[in-house]
N, C-alpha and C positions, 0 to 999 in steps of 0.2 A: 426254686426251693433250695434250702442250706442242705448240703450231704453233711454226712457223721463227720468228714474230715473238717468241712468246714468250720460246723458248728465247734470240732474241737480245737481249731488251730484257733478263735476266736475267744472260743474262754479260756486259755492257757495263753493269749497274750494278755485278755482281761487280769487272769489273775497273776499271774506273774509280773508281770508289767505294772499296770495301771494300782492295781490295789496295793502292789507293795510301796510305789510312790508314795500312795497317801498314808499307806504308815510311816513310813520317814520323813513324811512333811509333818507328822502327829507328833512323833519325837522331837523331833526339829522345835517343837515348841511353840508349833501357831498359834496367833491371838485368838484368845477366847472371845464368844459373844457376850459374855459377861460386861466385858472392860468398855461395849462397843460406841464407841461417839454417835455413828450413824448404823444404824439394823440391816442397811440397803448398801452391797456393797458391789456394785456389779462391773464386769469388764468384757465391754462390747469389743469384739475381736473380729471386723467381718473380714473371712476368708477370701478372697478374690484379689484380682490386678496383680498376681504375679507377686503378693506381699507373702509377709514371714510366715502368717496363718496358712495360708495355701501352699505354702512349698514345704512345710515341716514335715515328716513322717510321722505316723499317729505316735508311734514312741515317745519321738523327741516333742508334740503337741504334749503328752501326756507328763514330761517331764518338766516342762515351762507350764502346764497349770497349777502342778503342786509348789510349786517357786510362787507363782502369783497369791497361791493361798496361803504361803509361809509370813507372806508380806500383810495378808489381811480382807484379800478380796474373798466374799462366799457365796457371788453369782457369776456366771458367765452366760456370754449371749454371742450368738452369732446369725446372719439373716441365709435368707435359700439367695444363690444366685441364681438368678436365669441371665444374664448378659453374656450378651456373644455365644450363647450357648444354646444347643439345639433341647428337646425333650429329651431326660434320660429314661423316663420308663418307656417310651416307644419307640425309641432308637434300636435297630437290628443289627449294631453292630454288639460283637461279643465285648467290648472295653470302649470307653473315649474319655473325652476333656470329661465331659457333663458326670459323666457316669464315677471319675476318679473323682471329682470335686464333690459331691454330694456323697459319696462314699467316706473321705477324710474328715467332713463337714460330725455326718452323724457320728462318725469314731471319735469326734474330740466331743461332742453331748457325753456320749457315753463315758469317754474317760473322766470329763467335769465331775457329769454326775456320781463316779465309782470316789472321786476323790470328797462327798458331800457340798458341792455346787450346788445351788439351786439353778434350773434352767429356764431361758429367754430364750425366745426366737422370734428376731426382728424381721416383719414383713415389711412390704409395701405394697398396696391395693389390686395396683392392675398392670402390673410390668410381668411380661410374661412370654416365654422360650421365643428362640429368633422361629422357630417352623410353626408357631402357633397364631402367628401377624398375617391380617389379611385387611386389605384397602377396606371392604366394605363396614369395616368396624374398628377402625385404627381410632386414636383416639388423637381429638386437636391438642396440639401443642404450641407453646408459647411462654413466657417468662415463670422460670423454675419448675414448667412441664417439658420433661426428654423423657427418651429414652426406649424401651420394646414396651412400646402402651395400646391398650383396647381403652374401648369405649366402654366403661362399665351399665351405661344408659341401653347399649344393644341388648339385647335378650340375650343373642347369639355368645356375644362378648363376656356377658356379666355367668352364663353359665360355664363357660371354658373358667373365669376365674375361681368360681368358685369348686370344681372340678380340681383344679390344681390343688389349694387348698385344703382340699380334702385327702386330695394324696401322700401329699407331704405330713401333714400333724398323722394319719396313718403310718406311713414308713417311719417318723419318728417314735412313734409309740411302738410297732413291730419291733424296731432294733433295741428295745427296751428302755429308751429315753422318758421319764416323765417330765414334760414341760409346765410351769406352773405359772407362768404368765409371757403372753406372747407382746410386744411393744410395734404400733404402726405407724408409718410414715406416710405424712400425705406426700409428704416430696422429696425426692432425689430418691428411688425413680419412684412418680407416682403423678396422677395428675390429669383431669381433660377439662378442656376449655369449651366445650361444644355449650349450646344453649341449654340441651336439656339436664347436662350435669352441673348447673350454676344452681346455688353456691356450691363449691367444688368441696368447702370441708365437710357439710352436709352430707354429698350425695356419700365419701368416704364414710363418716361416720357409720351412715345408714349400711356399707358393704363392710363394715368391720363387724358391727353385729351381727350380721349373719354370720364371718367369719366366725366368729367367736363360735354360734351356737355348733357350726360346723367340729369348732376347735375342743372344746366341751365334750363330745361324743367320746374322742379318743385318749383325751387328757382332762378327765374328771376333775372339775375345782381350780383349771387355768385361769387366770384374769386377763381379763382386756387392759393392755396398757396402752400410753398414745404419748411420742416425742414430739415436742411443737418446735422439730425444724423448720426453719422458716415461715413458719404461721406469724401472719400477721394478729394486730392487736383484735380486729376488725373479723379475723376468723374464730379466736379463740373467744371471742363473744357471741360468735353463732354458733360453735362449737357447744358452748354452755347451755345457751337458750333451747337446742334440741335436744343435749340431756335431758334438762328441764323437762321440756314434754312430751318424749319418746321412750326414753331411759332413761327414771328416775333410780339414783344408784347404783348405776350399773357401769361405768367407766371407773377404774379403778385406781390407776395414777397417771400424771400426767411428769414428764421428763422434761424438764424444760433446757431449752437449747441457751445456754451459754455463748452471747457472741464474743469473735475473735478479741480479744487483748482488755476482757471484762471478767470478773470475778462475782458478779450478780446477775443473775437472771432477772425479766423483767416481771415484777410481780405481779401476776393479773388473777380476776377469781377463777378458780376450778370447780367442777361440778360438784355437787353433794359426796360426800363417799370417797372423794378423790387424794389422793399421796400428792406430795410435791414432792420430784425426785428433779436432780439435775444432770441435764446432760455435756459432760467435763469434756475437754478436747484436751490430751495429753500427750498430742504428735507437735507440740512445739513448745519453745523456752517460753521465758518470762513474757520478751518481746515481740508479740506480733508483726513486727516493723524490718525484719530483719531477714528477714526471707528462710530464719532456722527454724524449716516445718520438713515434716515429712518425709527423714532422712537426706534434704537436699545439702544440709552441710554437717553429715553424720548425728551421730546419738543428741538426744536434745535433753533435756534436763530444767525444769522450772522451780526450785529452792522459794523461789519468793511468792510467785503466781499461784501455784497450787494451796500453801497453806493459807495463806489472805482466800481464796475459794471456798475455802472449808470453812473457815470463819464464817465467812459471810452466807456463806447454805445455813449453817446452824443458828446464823441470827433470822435468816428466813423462812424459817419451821419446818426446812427440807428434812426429807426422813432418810436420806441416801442418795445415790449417784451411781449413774450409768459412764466409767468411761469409756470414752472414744480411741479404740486404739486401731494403728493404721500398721503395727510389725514392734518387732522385738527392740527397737531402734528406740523406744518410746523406756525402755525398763527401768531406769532410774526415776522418769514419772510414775511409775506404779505400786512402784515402793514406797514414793514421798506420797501419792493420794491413799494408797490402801492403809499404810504404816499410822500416817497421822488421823486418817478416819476411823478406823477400826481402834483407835483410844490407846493403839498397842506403845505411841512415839506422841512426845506432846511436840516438838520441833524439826526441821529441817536436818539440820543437823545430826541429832541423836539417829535418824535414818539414814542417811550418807555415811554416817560411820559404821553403821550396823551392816548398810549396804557395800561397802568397804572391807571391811570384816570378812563377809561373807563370802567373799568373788575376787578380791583384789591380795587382802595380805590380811591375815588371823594379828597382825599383831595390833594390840590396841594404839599405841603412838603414831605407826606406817598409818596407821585405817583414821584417825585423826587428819593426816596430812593430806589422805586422800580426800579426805570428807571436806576440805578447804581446798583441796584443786578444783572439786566438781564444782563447789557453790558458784564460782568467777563466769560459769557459762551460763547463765542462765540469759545474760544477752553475750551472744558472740562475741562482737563489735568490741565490748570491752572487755575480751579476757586478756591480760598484760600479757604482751608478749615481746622479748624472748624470754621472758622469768618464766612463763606456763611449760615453754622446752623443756627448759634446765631444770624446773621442780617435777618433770614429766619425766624425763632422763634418771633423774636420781631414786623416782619411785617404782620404776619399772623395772628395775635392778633385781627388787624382791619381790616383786608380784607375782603373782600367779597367772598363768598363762588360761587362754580362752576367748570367746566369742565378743566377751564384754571387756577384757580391756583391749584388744584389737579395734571394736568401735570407738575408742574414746583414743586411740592413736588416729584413728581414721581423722575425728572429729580435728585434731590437734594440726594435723597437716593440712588438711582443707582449708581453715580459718588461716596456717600461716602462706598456703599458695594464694587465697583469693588478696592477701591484701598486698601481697608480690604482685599480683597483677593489677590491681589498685580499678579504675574505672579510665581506662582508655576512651578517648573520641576518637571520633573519624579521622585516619591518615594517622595515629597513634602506636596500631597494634603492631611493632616490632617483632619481626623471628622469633627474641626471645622473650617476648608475651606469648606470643600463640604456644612454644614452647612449655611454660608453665600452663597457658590453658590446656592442653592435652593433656599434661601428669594430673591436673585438678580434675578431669571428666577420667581417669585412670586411676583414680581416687576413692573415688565417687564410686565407682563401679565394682570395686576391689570387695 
């Protein structure tokens, strides 16, 4: 139970902290829902692997969401981890991993929600604590099933899942979170292959609703949502067929998974009642082809990819977009998908300069120059260089110093070590290759 000190060091970070955010994001002049392209504007942020969400302190969490809302996002979503990670409510230690990660997790809901976020929380079915796996109810695995899985088909299994479930949408509602629709994954991590849980999207389906009713109890009026990561065509038609005659109108939108170096979703029917939302990946440039994902050659930036997305969601009657963010590595994406969704930026541009503007150099002409340094990255491969230097050199004169243009130096040195080192074969790598490989992985790490 919270003591008086607790409960008051909490609302006096609430209020002083989190709430004043969001009135200086209010001043700041966030886009209205008025103006809005898409109503659905969400940013899936999962905390885990040692990424930006997981190492932030709830301050600094709190102070990167009013930034994401300045830009035009007005949902956030984040999933529970259990990976590598024991039970935190029946752990008898006083603090651990588990226990600090679900602590930061609920403190950025809470900040979301103090800054007017709507909240999501992305589950997955039957992935669950490393101390709660036991052989006699593991669940089969096999292509695009891993991970800490039960068998949801055991008795034994399927009431530990839903026992979790139940604690969790509780502690989120206890910490004062109202979640208003939860999104589930049948895969990565989710999944068993055994006989008796074939079709596998079925037997999910069938444990979402119960979820749900679970999720209901605590969070009055949440919706069932459901991302079709890797669903095939062939599940999202049994998918349908059991709405059909299980649960009519009761599945509420479906998030459709965007593959890599595609700006349409593929368009299949959704159940009665159902949203077409998309699910955006924003941890990489233009080019998929190029290996500039996921921070491996600094900040990433997609000018061309993201807006042609937007386009084409809006010619496919999507009503908004969940994206995928993997760390702070991604923020120029977020700006260009929240900026021109949210009706607040009709172009690439007019966001790169605003994003310029804002982070880089106040002045309009600098924030101009900057806004054509950034566009050239959108594939690596071809940003000119050594002119990218020289017009790097001469803009960071006046810059302003911080987090964000330190990544896009990172960014600048990366792309010119990797092509210093060019692609060696066998019997190639020279002293001074390995030489620039080490400052390139001291780089990377910086």
């Amino acid at each position: 139970m919270d003591t008086a000190a607790d409960m008051n060091r909490r609302n006096f970070l609430q209020t002083t902290g989190i709430a004043a955010l969001g009135a200086e994001a209010a001043r700041a002049g966030a886009p209205t829902e008025g103006a809005a392209r898409f109503p659905l504007r969400e940013c899936y942020c999962p905390a885990h692997f040692g990424n930006s969400y997981e190492a932030l302190w709830p301050r600094e969490m709190a102070a990167y969401l009013a930034e994401m809302k300045w830009w035009g996002f007005n949902r956030y979503g984040d999933w529970i981890t259990t990976t590598d990670v024991c039970n935190p409510y029946t752990s008898d230690a006083f603090w651990d991993l588990a226990k600090e990660q679900l602590d930061r997790k609920k403190k950025a809901f809470r900040a979301a929600q103090d800054l007017g976020f709507g909240l999501n929380l992305i589950v997955t079915p039957n992935h669950v604590y490393l101390d709660q796996l036991r052989p006699q109810y593991a669940a089969t695995k096999g292509d695009r099933v891993f991970g800490q899985l039960v068998c949801p088909s055991d008795d034994e299994a399927r009431k530990l899942i839903l026992s979790n479930f139940d604690r969790w949408f509780r502690d989120f509602a206890d910490s004062g979170s109202r979640l208003s629709a939860f999104t589930a994954f049948a895969y990565d991590y989710g999944g068993c292959l055994c006989e008796k849980c074939k079709p596998w999207i079925v037997t999910f389906a069938r444990i979402m609703k119960e979820v749900h009713a679970i999720a209901a109890r605590h969070h009055p009026g949440i919706e069932p949502w459901f991302c079709s990561w890797w669903w095939t065509p062939e599940e999202h038609a049994l998918f349908n067929e059991w709405a059909a005659k299980e649960a009519p109108g009761w599945a509420k939108a479906i998030t459709f998974h965007i593959e890599y170096g595609k700006t349409r979703f593929r368009d299949v029917p959704v159940p009665e009642g159902c949203r077409k939302l998309a699910f955006v990946h924003i941890g990489y440039g233009d080019n998929p082809n190029v290996r500039d994902l996921y921070t491996k050659w600094g900040a990433v930036v997609a000018p061309a990819r993201l807006p042609k997305t937007l386009d084409d969601l809006a010619a496919q009657g999507a009503e908004g977009f969940q994206a995928y963010s993997e760390g702070v590595f991604d923020d120029c994406n977020k700006a260009l998908l929240a900026g021109i969704g949210s009706g607040r930026f009709d172009a690439p541009e007019q966001v790169l300069t605003a994003y310029a503007r804002r982070y880089l150099n106040g002045d309009a002409k600098q924030a101009g120059r900057w806004a054509n340094w950034l566009q050239q990255w959108g594939d690596r491969t071809k940003a000119a260089l050594p002119a990218a230097q020289q017009q790097f050199d001469e803009l960071v004169s006046a810059a302003k110093p911080g987090w964000r243009l330190e990544h896009l130096r990172c960014k600048l040195t990366l792309e010119t070590l990797d092509r210093q080192i060019g692609r060696p074969k066998e019997g190639e790598w020279t002293p001074e290759k390995l030489v620039l490989v080490d400052r390139f992985w001291a780089e990377q790490e910086h």
